[in-house]
C-alpha positions in Angstrom: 42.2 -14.9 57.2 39.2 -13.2 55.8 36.0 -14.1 54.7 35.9 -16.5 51.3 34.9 -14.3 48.6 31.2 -16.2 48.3 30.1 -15.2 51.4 30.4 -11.7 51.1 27.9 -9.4 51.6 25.4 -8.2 48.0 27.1 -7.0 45.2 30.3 -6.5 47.1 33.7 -6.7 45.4 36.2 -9.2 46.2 39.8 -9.1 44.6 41.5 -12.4 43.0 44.2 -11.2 41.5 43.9 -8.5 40.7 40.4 -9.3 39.3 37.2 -7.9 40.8 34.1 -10.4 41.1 30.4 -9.0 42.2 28.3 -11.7 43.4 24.7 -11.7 45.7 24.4 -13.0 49.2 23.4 -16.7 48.7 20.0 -17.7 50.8 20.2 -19.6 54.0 18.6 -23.4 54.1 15.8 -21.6 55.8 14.9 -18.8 53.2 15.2 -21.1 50.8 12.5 -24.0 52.7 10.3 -21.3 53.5 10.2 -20.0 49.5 9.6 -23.9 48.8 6.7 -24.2 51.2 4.9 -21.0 49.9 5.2 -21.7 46.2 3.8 -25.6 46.9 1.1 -24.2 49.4 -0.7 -22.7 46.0 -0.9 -18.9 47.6 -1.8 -17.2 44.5 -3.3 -14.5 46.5 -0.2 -12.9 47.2 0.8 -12.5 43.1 1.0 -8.9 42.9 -1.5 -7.0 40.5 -0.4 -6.4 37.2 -2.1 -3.1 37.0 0.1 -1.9 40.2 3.1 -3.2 38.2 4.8 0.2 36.6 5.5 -1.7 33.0 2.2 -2.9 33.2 0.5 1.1 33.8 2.9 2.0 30.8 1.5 -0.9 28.1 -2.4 -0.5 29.1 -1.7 3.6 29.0 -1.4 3.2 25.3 -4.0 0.9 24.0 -7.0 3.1 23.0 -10.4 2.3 24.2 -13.6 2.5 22.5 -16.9 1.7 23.4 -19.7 -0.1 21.5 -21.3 3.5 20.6 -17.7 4.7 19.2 -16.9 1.5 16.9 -16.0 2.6 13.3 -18.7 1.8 11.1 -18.2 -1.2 8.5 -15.9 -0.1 5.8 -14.5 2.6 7.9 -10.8 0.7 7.9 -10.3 -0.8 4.8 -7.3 -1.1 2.7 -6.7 1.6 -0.3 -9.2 0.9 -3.2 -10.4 3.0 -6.0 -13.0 5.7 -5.5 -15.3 6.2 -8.5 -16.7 9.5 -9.9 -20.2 9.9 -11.3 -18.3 9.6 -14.8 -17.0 6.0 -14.4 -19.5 4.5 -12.5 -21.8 5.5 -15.7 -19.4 4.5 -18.2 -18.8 1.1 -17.6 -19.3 -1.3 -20.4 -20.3 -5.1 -20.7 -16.6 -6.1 -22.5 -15.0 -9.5 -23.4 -11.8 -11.1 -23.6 -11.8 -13.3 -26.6 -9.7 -16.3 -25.3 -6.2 -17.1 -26.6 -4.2 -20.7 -26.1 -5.8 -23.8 -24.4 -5.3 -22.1 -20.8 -7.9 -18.9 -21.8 -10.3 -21.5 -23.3 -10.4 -23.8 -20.5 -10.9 -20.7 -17.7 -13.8 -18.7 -20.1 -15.9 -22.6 -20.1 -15.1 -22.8 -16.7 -17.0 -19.7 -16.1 -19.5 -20.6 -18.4 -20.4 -24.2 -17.0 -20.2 -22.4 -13.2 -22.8 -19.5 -14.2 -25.4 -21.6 -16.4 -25.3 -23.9 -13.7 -25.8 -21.4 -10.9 -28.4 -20.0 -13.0 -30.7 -22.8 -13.4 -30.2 -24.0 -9.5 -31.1 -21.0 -7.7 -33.6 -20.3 -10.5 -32.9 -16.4 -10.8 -33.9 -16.4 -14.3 -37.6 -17.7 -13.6 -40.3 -15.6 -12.6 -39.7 -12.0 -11.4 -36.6 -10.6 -10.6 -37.5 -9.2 -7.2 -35.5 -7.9 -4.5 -35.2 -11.3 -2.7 -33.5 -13.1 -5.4 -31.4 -9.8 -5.9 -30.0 -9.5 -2.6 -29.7 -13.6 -1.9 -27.7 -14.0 -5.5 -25.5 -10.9 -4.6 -24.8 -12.5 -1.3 -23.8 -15.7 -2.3 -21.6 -14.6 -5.4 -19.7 -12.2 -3.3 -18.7 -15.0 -1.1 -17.6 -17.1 -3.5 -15.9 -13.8 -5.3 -13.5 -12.9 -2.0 -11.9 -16.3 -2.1 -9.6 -16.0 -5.3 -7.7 -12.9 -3.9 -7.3 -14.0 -0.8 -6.1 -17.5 -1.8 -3.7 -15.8 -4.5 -2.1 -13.6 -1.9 -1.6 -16.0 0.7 0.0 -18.2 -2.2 2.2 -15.8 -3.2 3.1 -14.8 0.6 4.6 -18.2 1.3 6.2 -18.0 -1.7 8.3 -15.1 -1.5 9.3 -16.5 2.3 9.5 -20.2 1.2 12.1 -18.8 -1.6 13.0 -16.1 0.0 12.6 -13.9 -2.8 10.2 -10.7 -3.1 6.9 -10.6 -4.4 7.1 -7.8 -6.9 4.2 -6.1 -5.7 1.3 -8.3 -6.7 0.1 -9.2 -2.8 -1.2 -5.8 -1.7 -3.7 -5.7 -5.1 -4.6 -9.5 -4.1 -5.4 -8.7 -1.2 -7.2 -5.0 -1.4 -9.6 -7.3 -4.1 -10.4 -9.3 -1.7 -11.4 -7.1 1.0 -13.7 -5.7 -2.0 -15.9 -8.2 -2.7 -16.3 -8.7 1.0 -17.5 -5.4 1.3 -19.8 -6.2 -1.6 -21.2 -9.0 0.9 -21.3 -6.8 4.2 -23.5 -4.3 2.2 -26.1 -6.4 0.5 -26.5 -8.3 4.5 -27.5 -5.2 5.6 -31.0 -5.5 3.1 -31.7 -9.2 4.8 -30.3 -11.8 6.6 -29.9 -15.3 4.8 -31.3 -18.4 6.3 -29.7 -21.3 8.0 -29.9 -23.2 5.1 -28.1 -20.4 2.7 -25.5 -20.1 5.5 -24.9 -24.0 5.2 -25.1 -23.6 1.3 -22.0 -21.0 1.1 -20.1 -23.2 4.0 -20.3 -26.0 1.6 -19.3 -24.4 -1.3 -16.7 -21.9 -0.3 -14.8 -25.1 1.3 -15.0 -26.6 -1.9 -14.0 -23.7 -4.4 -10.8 -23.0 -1.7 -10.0 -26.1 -2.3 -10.2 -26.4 -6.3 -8.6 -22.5 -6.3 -5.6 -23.3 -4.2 -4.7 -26.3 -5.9 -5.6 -24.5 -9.5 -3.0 -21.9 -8.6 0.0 -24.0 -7.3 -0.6 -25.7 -10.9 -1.3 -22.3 -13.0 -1.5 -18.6 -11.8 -2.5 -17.6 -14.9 -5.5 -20.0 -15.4 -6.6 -18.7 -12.2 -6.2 -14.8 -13.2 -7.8 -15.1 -16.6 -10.5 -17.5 -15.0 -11.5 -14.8 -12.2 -11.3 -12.2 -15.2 -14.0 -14.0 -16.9 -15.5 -14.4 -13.8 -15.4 -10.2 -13.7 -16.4 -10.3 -17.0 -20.0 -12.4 -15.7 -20.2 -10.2 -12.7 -20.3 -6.8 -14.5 -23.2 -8.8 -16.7 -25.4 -9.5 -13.6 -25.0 -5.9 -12.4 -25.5 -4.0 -15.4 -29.0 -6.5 -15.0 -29.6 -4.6 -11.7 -29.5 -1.3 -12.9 -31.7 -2.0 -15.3 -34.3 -3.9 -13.2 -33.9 -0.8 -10.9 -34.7 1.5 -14.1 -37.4 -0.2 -16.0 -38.1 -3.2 -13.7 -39.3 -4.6 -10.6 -36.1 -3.0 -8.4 -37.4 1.1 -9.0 -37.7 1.2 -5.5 -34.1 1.7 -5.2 -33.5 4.6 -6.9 -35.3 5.9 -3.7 -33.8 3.4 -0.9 -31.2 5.1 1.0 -27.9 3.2 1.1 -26.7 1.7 3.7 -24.2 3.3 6.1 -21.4 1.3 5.5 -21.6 1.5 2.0 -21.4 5.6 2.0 -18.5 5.2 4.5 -16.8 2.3 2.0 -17.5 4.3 -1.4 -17.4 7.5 0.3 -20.9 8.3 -1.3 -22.9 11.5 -0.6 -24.7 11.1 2.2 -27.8 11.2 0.7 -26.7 8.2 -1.9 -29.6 5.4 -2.4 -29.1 1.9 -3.5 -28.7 2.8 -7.5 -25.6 4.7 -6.5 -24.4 1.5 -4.6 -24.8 -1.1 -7.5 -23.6 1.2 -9.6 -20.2 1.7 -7.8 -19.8 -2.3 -7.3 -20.3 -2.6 -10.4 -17.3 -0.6 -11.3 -15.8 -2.6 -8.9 -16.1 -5.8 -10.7 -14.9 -4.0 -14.0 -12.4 -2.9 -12.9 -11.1 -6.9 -11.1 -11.9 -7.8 -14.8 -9.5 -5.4 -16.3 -6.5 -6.2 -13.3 -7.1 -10.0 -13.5 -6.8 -9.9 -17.1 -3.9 -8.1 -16.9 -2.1 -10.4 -14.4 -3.1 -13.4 -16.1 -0.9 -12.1 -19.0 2.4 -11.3 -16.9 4.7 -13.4 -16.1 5.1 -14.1 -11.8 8.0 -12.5 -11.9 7.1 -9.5 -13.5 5.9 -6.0 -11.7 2.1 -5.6 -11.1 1.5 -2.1 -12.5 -1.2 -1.6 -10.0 0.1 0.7 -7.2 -1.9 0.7 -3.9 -5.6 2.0 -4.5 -5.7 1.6 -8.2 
């Protein structure tokens, strides 16, 4: 009689009826005590090293590497956004909205109460308008301005996989808005660093306006829209203040200030661009959020945003 099929040597074939079976060559007791004995024993020494392993060589082959000198300056990677010529950045216009229905009303005095308020606590319109206040007021508004976009497009994500439905297009313009007004941020910290304090200041309240935000836009999209387009509406106010502070008042020194790197790299300005050219393209920024937040606030959430990618 031969051997029983189980004990045959690796990967052989055995025939039962007609059928052919592979199977290994089982470990004896003693293989299998000694395996036992080195895996309790804690030998980690003996793990082989991944970058000897050939799937291992083939992953790390294609991750780029880049040193600290060869890291893309700030801006460098951003989404699509709109690129302003001379033209527009000189054209823009202080405009409003006149509000329509209870919703408008309620989003434009929102606005209102928040900016009289801000006003009179951080006491920008007392005294000079010097750099300082500039660049501490442009610093905290933009961190309170990349919340809304961010919030509305993570909203709208888990929508569309909650329901399972699409999006029609309104995430990627969310989204590209609030990479924006972070920019806005990243450039006016390279002019100075804010304090401790400020830092705490901007903790405090962007946890609280994320909060009233998110809950505002389960409840009403378009409250939210129309209240960041007023919120635009504000912003392109406070700019067109800039410019003329850096015209006729206390900020002429940056008409001659070069910009900042990663504001020439963002806004692909010339390379000899100064901080005028700077405030002027954020500014067009913001008119242009008040124009697309407007316009979303009067859709419908299942209509089409117009706004392709970059517009």
């Amino acid at each position: 009689m031969g051997k029983p099929f189980w004990v045959t040597n690796m990967y052989s074939a055995s025939s039962i009826q007609g059928v052919y079976v592979q199977v290994r060559n089982l470990g004896t007791k003693d293989e299998v005590d000694e395996n036992v004995k080195k895996f309790r024993s804690g030998n980690y020494e003996t793990i082989p090293d991944p970058q000897r392993l050939q799937h291992f060589k083939k992953s790390q082959e294609n991750i780029p590497t880049t040193s600290k000198d060869e890291t893309p300056p700030i801006g460098a990677n951003a989404l699509p956004h709109p690129i302003w010529s001379e033209e527009e950045v000189h054209n823009v216009e202080v405009t409003h909205k006149p509000p329509e229905g209870k919703v408008d009303k309620m989003a434009y005095y929102t606005v209102k109460l928040m900016r009289g308020s801000f006003d009179i606590l951080s006491g920008f319109n007392r005294g000079e308008r010097n750099e300082r206040k500039w660049v501490l007021r442009i610093c905290f508004l933009e961190t309170v301005a990349g919340v809304p976009g961010m919030v509305a497009a993570m909203l709208r994500h888990l929508s569309s996989l909650r329901r399972m439905q699409r999006d029609y297009g309104w995430i990627h313009t969310l989204l590209e808005e609030a990479e924006n007004e972070r920019m806005h941020l990243m450039t006016a910290l390279q002019l100075r660093k804010p304090t401790k304090i400020f830092r705490l200041g901007v903790v405090v309240s962007q946890g609280a306006f994320v909060t009233m935000f998110s809950l505002a836009y389960l409840i009403s999209p378009r409250f939210c829209h129309r209240f960041v387009g007023y919120l635009e509406e504000e912003a392109v106010i406070t700019y067109t203040k800039c410019v003329q502070d850096i015209h006729n008042g206390s900020m002429e020194h940056w008409k001659t200030q070069p910009a900042p790197e990663s504001a020439i790299t963002y806004w692909k300005l010339p390379d000899d661009a100064k901080m005028l050219d700077v405030i002027l393209a954020i500014r067009a920024d913001e008119a242009h959020h008040r124009v697309v937040n407007h316009t979303l606030a009067s859709l419908k959430e299942d209509d089409y945003n117009p706004y392709k990618p970059g517009e």
